[in-house]
N, C-alpha and C positions, 0 to 999 in steps of 0.2 A: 474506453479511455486508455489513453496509453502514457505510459511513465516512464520516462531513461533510468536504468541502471548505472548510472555515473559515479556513486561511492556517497552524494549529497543526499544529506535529510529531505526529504518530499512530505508535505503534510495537504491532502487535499479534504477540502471539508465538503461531504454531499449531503450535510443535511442529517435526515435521521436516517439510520440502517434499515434496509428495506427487507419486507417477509420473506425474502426467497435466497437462494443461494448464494455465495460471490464467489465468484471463478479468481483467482490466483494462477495467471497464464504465463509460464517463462520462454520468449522464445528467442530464436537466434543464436547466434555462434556465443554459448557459453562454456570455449572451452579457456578464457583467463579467470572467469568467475570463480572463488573458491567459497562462497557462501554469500547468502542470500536469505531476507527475511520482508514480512509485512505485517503491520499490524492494521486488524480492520475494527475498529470501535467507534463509540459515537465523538463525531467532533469535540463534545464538551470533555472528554476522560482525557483527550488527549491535548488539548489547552490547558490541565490543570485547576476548570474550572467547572463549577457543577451546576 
């Protein structure tokens, strides 16, 4: 899955967090980037709802 780094909130919901790894991939010309973040939780933590 691929996400643009464009400065806007991205919230993608997959359900429940799966038993294996998750890659956190940056690639391409980041040299205007001065920081950069992700948060991987379950959909509901991150609606505020439980």
């Amino acid at each position: 899955m691929e996400i643009l780094c464009d400065a806007e909130l991205t919230v993608i919901g997959l359900g429940d967090l799966p038993a294996e790894p998750i890659i956190v991939d940056l690639r391409g010309d980041q040299s205007d980037v001065l920081s950069a973040y992700a948060v991987v939780a379950p959909t509901a933590s991150l609606s505020g709802s439980e």
